[in-house]
C-alpha positions in Angstrom: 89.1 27.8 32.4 90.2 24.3 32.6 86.8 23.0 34.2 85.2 24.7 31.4 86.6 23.6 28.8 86.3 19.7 30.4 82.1 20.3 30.8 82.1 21.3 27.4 84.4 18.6 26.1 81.6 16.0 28.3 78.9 18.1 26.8 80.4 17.5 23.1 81.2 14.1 23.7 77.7 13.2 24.9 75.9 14.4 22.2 77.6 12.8 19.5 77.5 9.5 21.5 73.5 10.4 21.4 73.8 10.8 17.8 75.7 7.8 17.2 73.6 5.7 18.8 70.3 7.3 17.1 71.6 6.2 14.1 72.0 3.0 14.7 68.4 2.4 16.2 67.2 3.4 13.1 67.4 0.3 11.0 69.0 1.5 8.5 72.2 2.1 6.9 71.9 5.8 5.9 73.0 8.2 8.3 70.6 10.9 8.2 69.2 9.9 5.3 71.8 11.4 3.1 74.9 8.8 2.9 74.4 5.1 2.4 77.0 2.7 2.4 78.3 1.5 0.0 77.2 -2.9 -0.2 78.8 -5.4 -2.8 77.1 -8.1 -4.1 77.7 -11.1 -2.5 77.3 -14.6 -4.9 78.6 -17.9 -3.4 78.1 -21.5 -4.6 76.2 -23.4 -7.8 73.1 -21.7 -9.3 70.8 -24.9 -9.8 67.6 -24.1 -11.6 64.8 -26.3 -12.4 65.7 -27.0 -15.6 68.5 -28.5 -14.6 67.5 -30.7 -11.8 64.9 -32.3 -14.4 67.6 -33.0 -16.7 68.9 -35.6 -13.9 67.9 -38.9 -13.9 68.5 -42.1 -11.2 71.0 -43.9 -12.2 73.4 -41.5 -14.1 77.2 -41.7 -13.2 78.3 -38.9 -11.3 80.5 -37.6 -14.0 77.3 -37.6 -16.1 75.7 -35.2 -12.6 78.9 -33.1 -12.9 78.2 -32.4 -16.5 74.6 -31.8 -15.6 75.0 -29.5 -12.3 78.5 -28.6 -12.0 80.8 -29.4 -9.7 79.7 -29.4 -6.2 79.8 -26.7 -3.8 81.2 -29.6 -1.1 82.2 -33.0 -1.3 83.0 -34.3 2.0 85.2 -36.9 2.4 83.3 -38.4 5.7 80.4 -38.7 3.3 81.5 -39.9 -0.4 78.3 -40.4 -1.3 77.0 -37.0 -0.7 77.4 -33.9 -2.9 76.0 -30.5 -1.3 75.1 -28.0 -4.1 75.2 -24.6 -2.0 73.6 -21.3 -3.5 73.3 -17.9 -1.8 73.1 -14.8 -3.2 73.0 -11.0 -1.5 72.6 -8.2 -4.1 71.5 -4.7 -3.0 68.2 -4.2 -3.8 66.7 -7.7 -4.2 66.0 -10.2 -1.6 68.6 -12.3 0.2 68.3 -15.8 -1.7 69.4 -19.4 -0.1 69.0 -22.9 -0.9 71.0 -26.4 -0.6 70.5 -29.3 -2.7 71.7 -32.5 -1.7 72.7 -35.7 -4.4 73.2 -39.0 -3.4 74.9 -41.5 -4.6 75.2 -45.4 -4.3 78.5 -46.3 -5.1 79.1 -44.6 -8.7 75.4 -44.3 -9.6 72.9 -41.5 -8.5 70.3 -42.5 -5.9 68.1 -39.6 -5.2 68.5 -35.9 -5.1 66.9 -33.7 -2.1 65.7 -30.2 -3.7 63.6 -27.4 -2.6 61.3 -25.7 -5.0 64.1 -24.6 -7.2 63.2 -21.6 -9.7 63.1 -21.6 -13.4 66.1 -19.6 -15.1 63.7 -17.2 -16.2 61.6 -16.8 -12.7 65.5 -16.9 -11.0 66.8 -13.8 -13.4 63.8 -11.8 -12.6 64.4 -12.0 -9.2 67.8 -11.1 -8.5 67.3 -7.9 -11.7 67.2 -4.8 -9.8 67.1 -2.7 -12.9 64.4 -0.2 -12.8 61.7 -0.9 -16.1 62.0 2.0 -18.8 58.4 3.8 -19.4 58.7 5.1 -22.4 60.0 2.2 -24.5 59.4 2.6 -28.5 57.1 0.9 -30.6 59.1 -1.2 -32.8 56.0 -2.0 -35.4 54.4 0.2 -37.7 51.5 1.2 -38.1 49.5 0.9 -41.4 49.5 4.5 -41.7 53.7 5.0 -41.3 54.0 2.0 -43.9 52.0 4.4 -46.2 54.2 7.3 -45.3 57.7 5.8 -46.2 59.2 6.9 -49.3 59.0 4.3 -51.8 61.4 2.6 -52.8 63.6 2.9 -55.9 63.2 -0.3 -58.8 66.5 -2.2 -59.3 68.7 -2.2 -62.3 68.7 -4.6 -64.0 72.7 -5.3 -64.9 71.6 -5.9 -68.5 70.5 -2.2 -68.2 72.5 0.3 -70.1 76.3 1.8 -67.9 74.1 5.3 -68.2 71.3 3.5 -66.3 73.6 1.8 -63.8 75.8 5.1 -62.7 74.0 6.8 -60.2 75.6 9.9 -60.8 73.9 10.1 -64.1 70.7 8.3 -63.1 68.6 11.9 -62.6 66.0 9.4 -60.0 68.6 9.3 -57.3 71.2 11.6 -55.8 74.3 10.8 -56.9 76.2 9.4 -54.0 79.6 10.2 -52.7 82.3 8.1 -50.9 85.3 9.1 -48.9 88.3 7.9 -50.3 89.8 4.3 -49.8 93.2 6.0 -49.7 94.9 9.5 -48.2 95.4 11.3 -52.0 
């Protein structure tokens, strides 16, 4: 009974260590294909886009950069004239993004600035939005014939009219309208 019960304990054992490591040959993170983990978002450093790179000039203070970029992801004190603007970004969904840029300084004064191709804002939201694009969205104009359609509207009194002209509940043109009270009677 006892040898038994250790071949099927060793049978067991071995083909859940087969499964085990069938999963994780797969390549991916579901297990079976019906559970997937569960991955956070993962932002770390100074977004720097275009827009803002442009906006620095040789020359500018480095208060003035600060103002421009932000503060910098590190500012070594081996190298005081070096600011590193780090960005990475790992959101489920969209592509792992990286980049570095580098300002230099000489003395209190910018000297030059080492950038990749840095994205416009616009360009850098569109890649990280993972939101799927609704189909059916509404048209928001109308048409010629729905312009036609609408009831038309009633003419304004004038306030020199008449009180019986003015009240709408004797105006016989439009329903009289009703109003919950301002107070609990």
């Amino acid at each position: 009974m006892l040898v038994m019960s250790t071949r099927f304990f060793i049978c067991a054992f071995g083909a859940s260590l087969s499964l085990l490591t069938a999963c994780a040959s797969r390549g991916t993170d579901a297990f079976w294909g019906l559970v997937t983990p569960y991955r956070i978002e993962v932002v770390q450093g100074n977004v720097l886009t275009r827009e803002q790179v442009d906006q620095v000039r040789v020359g500018m203070t480095r208060s003035e950069v600060r103002d421009v970029l932000g503060s910098p992801m590190l500012e070594d004190i081996f190298h005081a004239d070096r600011w590193d603007y780090v960005f990475t970004i790992r959101r489920p969904g969209a592509a792992p993004q990286q980049r570095n840029v580098v300002v230099r300084f000489q003395g209190d004064r910018l000297s030059r600035i080492d950038a990749p191709e840095l994205p416009a804002e616009r360009d850098f939201v569109a890649s990280i939005d993972t939101a799927k694009p609704v189909k059916n969205v509404p048209s928001l104009v109308l048409t010629s014939e729905q312009v036609k359609a609408l009831p038309s509207a009633a003419a304004p009194v004038s306030a020199s009219a008449p009180v019986s002209e003015r009240a709408p509940e004797r105006n016989a043109s439009r329903p009289a309208r009703t109003y919950p009270p301002l107070e609990p009677r």
